[in-house]
N, C-alpha and C positions, 0 to 999 in steps of 0.2 A: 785327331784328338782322342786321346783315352776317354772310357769312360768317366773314369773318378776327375778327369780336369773337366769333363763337358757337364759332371754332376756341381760340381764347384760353380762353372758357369753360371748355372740354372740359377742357385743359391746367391749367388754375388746380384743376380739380374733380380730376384725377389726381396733381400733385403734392400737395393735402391730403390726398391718400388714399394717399399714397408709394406711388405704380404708377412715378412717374418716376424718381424717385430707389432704388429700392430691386428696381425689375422691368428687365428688360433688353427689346432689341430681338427678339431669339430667343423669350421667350416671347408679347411681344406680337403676335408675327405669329403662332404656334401658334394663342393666343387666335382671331387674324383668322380661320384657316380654317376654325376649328371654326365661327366666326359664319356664314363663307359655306355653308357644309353646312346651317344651319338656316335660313337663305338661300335654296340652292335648294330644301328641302323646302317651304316655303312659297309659292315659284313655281310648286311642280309643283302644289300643291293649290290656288293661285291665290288665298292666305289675304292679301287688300290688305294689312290691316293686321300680320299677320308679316312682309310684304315691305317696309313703312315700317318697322320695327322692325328686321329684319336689316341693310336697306342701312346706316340710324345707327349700330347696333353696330360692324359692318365696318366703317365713318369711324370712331369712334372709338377702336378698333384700331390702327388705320392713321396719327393722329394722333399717337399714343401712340410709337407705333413710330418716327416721323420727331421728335417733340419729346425720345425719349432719346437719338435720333442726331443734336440736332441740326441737322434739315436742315427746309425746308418741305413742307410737302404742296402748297401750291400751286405752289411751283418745281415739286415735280414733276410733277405734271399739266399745267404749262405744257411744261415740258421734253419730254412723250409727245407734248402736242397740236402741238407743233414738227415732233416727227418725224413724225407723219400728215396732219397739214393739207394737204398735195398732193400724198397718194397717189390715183392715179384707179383705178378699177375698182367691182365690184358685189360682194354675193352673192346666192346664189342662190338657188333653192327650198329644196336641201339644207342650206342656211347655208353653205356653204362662200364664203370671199372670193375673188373671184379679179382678182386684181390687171392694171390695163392695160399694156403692154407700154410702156416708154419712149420 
């Protein structure tokens, strides 16, 4: 299954269950962060499959949240991957990025 039919899924499986019609964008993203919290805890414990589990949740959130507003999820992650595709720089040991000078 492509993504845009598995995103479709999600969306057909939320308005039968009135999350779209009846839930707003404000809780949906509540939803999302509480999922990324159980997210990181399963990174930190290095639990695979909680971490297969959280990422889905958090997409399904996030689906939620652009199909009551509306808008795509893949616009948006085209629109992000737009504005970074040629930033240069690294990070570092610490994680930090540090960006190449112009």
């Amino acid at each position: 299954m492509s993504y845009n039919e598995l995103e479709l899924q999600v969306v057909r499986w939320a308005e039968a269950r009135g999350i779209i019609q009846n839930s707003d964008a404000k809780t949906q993203l509540l939803k999302a962060v509480s999922e990324m919290g159980e997210l990181a805890d399963a990174v930190n414990k290095k639990d695979m499959a909680g971490i297969k589990d959280g990422v889905g949740d958090v997409l399904v959130c996030l689906i939620n949240v652009c199909a009551i507003l509306d808008i795509s999820l893949t616009d948006c992650l085209s629109g992000a991957y737009n504005e970074i595709k040629d930033r240069k720089g690294y990070l570092t040991k610490d994680g930090v990025f540090v960006k190449e000078a112009a």
